[in-house]
C-alpha positions in Angstrom: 64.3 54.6 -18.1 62.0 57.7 -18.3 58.6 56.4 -20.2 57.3 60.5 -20.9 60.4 61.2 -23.4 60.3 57.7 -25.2 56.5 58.0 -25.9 57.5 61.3 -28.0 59.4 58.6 -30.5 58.1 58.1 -34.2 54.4 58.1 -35.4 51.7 55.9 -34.6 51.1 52.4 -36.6 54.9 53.4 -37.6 57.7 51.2 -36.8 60.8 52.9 -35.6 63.6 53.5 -38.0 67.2 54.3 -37.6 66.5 58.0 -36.4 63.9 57.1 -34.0 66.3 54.4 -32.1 68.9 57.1 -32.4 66.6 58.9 -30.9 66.0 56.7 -28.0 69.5 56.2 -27.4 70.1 59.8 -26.7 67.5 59.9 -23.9 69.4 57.0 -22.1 71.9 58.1 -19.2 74.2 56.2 -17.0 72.8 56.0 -13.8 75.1 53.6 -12.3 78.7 52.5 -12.2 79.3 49.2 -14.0 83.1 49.1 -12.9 82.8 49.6 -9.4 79.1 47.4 -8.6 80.4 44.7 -11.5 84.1 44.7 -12.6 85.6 45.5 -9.3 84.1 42.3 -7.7 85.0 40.3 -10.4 88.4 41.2 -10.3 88.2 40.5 -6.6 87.5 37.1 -7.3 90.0 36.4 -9.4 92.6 35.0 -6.8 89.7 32.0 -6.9 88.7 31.8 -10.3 90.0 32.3 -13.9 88.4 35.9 -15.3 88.0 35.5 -18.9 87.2 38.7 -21.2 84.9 36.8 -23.7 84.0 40.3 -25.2 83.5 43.6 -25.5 80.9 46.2 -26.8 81.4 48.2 -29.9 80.1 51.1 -27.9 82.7 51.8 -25.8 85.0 48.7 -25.8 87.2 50.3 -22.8 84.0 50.8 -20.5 82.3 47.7 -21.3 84.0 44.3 -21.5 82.7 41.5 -20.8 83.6 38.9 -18.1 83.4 35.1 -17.8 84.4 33.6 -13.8 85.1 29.9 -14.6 86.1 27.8 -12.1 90.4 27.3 -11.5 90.8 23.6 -11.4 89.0 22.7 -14.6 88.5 19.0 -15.4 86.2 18.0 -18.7 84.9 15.2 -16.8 82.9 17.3 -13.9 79.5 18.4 -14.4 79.3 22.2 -15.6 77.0 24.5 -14.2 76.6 27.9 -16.2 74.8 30.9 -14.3 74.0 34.0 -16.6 72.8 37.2 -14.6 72.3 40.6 -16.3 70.7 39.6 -19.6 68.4 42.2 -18.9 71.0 45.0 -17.4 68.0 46.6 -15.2 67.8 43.1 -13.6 70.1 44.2 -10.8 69.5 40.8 -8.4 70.5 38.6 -11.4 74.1 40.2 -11.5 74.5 40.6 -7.8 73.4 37.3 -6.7 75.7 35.5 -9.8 78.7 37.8 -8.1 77.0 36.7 -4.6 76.8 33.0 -5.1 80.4 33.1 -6.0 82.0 35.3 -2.9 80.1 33.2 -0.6 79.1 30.0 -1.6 82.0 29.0 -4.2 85.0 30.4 -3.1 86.6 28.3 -0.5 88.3 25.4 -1.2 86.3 23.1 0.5 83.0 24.3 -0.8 81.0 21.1 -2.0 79.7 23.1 -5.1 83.5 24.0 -6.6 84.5 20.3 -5.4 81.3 18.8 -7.8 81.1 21.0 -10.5 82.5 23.4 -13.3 81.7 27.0 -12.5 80.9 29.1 -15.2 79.3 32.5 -14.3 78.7 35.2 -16.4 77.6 38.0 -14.2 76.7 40.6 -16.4 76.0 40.1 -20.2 74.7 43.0 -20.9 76.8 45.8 -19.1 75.4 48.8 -21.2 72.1 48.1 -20.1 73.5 47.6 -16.4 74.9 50.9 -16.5 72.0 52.7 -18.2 68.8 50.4 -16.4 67.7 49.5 -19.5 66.4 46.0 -21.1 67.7 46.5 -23.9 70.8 47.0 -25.7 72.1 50.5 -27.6 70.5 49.6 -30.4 67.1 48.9 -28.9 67.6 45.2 -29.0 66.0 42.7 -26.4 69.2 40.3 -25.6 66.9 38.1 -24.2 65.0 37.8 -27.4 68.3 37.2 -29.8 70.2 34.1 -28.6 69.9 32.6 -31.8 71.8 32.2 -35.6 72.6 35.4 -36.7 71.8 37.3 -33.5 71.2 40.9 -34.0 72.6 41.7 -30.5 76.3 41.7 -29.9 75.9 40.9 -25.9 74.0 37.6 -27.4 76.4 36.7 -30.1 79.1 37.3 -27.7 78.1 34.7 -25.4 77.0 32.3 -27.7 80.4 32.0 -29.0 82.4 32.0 -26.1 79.7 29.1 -24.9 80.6 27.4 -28.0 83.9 27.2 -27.1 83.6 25.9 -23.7 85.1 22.1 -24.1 82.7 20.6 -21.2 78.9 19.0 -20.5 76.7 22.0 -19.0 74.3 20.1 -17.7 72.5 23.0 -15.3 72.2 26.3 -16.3 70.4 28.8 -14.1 69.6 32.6 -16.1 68.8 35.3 -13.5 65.9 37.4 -14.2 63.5 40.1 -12.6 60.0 40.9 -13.2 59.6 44.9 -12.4 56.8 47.5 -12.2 58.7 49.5 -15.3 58.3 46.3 -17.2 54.5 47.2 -17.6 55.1 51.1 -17.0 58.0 51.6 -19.3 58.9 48.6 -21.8 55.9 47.6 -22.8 54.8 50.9 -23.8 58.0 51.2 -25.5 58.4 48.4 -27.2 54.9 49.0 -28.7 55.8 52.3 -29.9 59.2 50.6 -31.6 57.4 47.5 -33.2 53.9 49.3 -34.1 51.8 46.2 -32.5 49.6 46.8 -29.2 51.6 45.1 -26.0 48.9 44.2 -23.6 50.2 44.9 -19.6 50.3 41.5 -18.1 49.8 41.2 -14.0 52.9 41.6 -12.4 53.6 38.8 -9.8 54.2 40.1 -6.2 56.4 37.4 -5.5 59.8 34.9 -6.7 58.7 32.8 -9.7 60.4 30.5 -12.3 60.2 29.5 -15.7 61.2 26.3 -17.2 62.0 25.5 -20.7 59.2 23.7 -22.6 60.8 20.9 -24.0 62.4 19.6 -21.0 60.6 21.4 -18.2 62.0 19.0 -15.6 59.6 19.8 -12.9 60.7 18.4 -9.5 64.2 20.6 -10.4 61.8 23.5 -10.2 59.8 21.9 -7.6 62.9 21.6 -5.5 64.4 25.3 -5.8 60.3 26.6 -4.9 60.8 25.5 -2.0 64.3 26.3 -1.1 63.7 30.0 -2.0 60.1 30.0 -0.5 62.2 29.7 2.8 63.7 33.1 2.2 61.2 34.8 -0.3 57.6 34.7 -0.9 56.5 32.8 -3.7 54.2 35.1 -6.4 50.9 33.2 -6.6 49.2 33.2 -9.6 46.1 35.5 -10.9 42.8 35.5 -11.2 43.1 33.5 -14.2 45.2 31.0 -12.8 48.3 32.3 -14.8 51.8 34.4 -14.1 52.6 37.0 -16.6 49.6 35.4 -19.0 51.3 32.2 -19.0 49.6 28.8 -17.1 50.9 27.4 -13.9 52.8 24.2 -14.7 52.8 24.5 -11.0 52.9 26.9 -7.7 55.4 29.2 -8.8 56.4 27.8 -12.0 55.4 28.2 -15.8 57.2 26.9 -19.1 58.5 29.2 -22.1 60.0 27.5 -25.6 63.6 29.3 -24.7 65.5 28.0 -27.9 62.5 29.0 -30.5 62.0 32.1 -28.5 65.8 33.1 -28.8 65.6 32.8 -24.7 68.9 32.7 -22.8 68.1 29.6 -21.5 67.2 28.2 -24.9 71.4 28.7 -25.0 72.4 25.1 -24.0 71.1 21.5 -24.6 71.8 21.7 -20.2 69.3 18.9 -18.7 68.4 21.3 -16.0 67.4 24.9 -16.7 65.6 27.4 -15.1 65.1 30.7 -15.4 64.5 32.9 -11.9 62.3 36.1 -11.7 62.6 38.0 -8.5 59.9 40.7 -8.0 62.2 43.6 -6.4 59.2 46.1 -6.5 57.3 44.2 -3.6 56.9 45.8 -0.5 57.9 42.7 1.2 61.6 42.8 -0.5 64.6 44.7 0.1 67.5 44.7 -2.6 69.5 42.1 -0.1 66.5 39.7 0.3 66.0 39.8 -3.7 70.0 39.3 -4.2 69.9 36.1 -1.8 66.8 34.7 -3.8 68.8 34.3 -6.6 72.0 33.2 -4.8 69.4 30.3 -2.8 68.2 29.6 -6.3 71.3 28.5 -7.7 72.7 26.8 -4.4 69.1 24.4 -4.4 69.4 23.8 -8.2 72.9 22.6 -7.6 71.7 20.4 -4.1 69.3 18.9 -6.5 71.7 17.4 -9.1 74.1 16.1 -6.1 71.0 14.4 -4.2 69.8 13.3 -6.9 72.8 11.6 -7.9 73.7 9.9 -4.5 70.2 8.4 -4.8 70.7 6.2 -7.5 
């Protein structure tokens, strides 16, 4: 995403129309392959789990389906956990570490997480924006702001409805996410020019952070995957103001969102446990594998949580 082209769209005080998102659309490219970094690993994995095409975009239907991993042994009366990665398509942790968590952690037959759970993984929802680095969809739709009745984005309804079909209790669900540099020096700035209302830059945490969902924030299951990723990542600490991304610390390395009335992915479920992860891949002290097994950590510690907690009682 080039920010000097899309500042050229529509008028000032004007929101954009149909000619001005037609516009932005023809300034996207494809910058990466979404077949060979996405598809071709999850047809890799598919001598371990079922691969479900729950979808595909009107787009290009051909180039972009999209792809469910659920676990082969099935049985409605396991716990279900439900990872989402690529919401955002830029997010490029969040898709590797679902596909990650899966080759190395979930695979083998005597892994302890396919043994206690369902596994549902959607790596990629949103495989356009995967392919182009972009937040949004084709249409210049935020996915992550449209899981909700009606949804104007297809990669949203999509999953809704294949979730809706899913005859099991999700009780975890863990949405991978990034926090970039571009989301200050390119989508804000964009999405002010397609909504005509100022978007103030936030600080961008140098660091892994996490936010919970409002309603049931369910803070020592944050507490508990802090610390497990602190051990491999630095933690973002907050700002001046005692806040990450103009939100309040619910605490070190956590704050709270309203998913379901924000049309949040994680608002997607009634799941007891739900977090959503934010890996800061624009910090000097990252590299692309450190940010990919932060998310991978993330979902391993959420899971040891639900299994400790359960052979306490």
């Amino acid at each position: 995403m080039t920010n000097n082209l899309e500042k050229t769209i529509g008028s000032p005080g004007q929101k954009w129309g149909d000619t001005e998102k037609q516009l932005w659309l023809d300034q996207q490219t494809v910058k990466r392959s979404y077949q060979d970094e996405v598809i071709s690993k999850t047809e890799a994995l598919s001598l371990n789990f079922d691969v479900i095409q729950y979808g595909a975009l009107s787009i290009d239907e051909q180039r972009y389906p999209l792809f469910a991993l659920k676990s082969k042994h099935w049985r409605c009366d396991k716990k279900t956990l439900l990872v989402t990665g690529g919401v955002h398509g830029y997010e490029t942790s969040g898709v590797q570490g679902a596909l990650r968590f899966l080759e190395n952690e979930a695979k083998s037959k005597g892994s302890s997480y396919s043994e206690s759970f369902n596994l549902l993984v959607i790596p990629c929802v949103s495989p356009w924006g995967y392919e182009t680095i972009n937040r949004w969809n084709h249409k210049a739709i935020d996915p992550n702001r449209s899981f909700c009745a009606d949804s104007p984005a297809q990669e949203s309804a999509a999953l809704m409805t294949f979730i809706q079909s899913i005859d099991a209790e999700i009780v975890v669900h863990v949405d991978l996410h990034e926090t970039t540099d571009t989301d200050n020096s390119v989508f804000r700035p964009t999405l002010s020019a397609r909504d005509a209302i100022e978007q103030k830059n936030w600080n961008i945490p140098d660091g892994f952070y996490l936010v919970g969902n409002t309603p049931n924030p369910q803070a020592d299951f944050q507490l508990a995957i802090i610390k497990a990723v602190g051990d491999v990542t630095h933690i973002a600490p907050a700002d001046e103001s005692g806040k990450l991304i103009g939100v309040a610390l619910e605490q070190f390395g956590v704050i709270n969102y309203a998913g379901r009335e924000l049309g949040l992915c994680m608002g997607l479920t009634d799941a007891t446990y739900v977090t959503t992860t934010e890996v800061y891949p624009d910090s000097p002290k990252v590299d692309d594998e450190n940010c990919i097994v932060a998310q991978v950590v993330a979902i391993t510690s959420a899971l040891d949580f639900i299994i400790n907690s359960a052979s306490d009682k």
